[in-house]
C-alpha positions in Angstrom: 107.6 105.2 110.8 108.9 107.2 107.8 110.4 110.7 108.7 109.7 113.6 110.8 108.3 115.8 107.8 106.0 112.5 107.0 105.1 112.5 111.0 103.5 115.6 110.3 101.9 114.9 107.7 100.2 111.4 109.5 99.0 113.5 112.0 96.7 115.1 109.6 96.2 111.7 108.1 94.8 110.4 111.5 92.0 113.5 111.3 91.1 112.6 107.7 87.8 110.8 108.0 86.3 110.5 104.7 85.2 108.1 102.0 87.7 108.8 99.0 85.4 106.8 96.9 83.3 110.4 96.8 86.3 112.8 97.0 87.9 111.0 94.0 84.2 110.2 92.0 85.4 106.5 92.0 82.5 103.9 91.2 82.2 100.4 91.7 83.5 100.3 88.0 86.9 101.0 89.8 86.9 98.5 92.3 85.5 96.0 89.9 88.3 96.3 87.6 90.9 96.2 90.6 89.1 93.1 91.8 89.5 91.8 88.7 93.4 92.5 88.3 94.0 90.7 92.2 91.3 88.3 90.6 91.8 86.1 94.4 92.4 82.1 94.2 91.8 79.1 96.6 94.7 79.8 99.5 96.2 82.6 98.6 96.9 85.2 101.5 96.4 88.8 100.0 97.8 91.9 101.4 95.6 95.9 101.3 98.6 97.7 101.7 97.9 100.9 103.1 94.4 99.6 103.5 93.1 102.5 105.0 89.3 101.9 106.2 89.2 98.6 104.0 87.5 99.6 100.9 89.7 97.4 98.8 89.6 94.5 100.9 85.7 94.8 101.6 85.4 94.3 97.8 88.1 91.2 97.8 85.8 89.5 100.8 82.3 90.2 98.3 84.5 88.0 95.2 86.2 85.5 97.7 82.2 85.0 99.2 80.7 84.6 96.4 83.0 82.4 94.4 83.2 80.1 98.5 87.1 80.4 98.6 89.2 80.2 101.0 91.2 82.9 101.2 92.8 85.3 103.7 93.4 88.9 103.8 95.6 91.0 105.6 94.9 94.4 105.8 97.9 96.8 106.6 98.4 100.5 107.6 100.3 102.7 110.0 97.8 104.4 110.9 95.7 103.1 114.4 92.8 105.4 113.1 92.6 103.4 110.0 92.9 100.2 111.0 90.3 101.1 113.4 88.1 102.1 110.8 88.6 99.1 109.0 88.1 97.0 112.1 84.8 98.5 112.5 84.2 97.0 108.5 84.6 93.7 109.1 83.5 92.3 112.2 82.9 88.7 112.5 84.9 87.8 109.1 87.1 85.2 108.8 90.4 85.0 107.5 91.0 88.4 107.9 94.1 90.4 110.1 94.7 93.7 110.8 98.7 94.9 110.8 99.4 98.3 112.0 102.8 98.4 110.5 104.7 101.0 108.5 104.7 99.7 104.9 108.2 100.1 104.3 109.4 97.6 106.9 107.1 95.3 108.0 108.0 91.8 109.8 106.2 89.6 107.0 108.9 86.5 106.6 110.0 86.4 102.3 108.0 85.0 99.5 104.8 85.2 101.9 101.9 87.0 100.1 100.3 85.6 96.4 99.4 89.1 95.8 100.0 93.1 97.3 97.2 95.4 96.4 97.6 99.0 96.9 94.6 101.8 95.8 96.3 105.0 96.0 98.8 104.6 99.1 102.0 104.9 97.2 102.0 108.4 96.8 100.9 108.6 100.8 104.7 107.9 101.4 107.8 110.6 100.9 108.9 110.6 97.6 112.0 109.3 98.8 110.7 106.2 100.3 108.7 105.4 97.4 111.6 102.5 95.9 112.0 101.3 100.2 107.8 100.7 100.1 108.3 98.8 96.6 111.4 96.9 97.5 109.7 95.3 100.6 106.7 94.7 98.8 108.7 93.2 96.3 110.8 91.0 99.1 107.4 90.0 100.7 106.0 88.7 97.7 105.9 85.2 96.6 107.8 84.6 93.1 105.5 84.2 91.1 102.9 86.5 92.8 101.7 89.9 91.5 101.9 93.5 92.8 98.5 95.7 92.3 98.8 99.2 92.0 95.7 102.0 91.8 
């Protein structure tokens, strides 16, 4: 889990219970055009890096519903607070699993995910982490899969 300064820092993270769709004035505008961008196929596995409470992935299950694909979701974070939160979003869903996992070395095998989506995680980490966080994305990701970034 990062470094000490960043322990510090994700304990204040763990007492942070908000929706930052209203501290940020993000609309469903937002999320549409994110959606769009991950834009989820037949069998792909996607990972919410940094998922938080699940708002990304909440709107990835309404596309993958309505268009009847079958698609899985794995919805990551280091914090147990969060992933709790986002437990509490999706109860009796399928083809979704919770990682509580520090998203700069996770125990994903290579080349597993079609596509990483992250809303406004990467600055979460130290600065100086940033490249290890990309990098393992990067190794995690399938070839020819893509990397979403908010």
């Amino acid at each position: 889990m990062y470094t000490r300064d960043y322990m510090i820092a994700e304990n204040s993270y763990e007492k942070r219970i908000v929706q930052y769709e209203k501290i940020h004035s993000i609309d469903e505008r937002d999320f549409e055009t994110m959606i769009g961008a991950i834009n989820p196929k037949n069998d792909e596995i996607i990972l919410d890096a940094c998922c938080g409470y699940g708002a990304v992935s909440k709107r990835i299950k309404e596309k993958i519903k309505a268009d009847n694909l079958n698609t899985k979701i794995v919805l990551l974070d280091n914090s147990q607070l969060q992933i709790s939160r986002a437990k509490e979003n999706f109860k009796d869903q399928e083809n979704i699993e919770f990682v509580l996992s520090d998203a700069t070395n996770t125990n994903f095998e290579n080349d597993f995910f079609d596509t990483i989506a992250n809303k406004m995680g990467l600055h979460e980490v130290p600065q100086d982490l940033q490249i290890s966080m990309m990098n393992e994305f990067y190794r995690i990701l399938k070839k020819d899969g893509k990397i979403v970034l908010w």
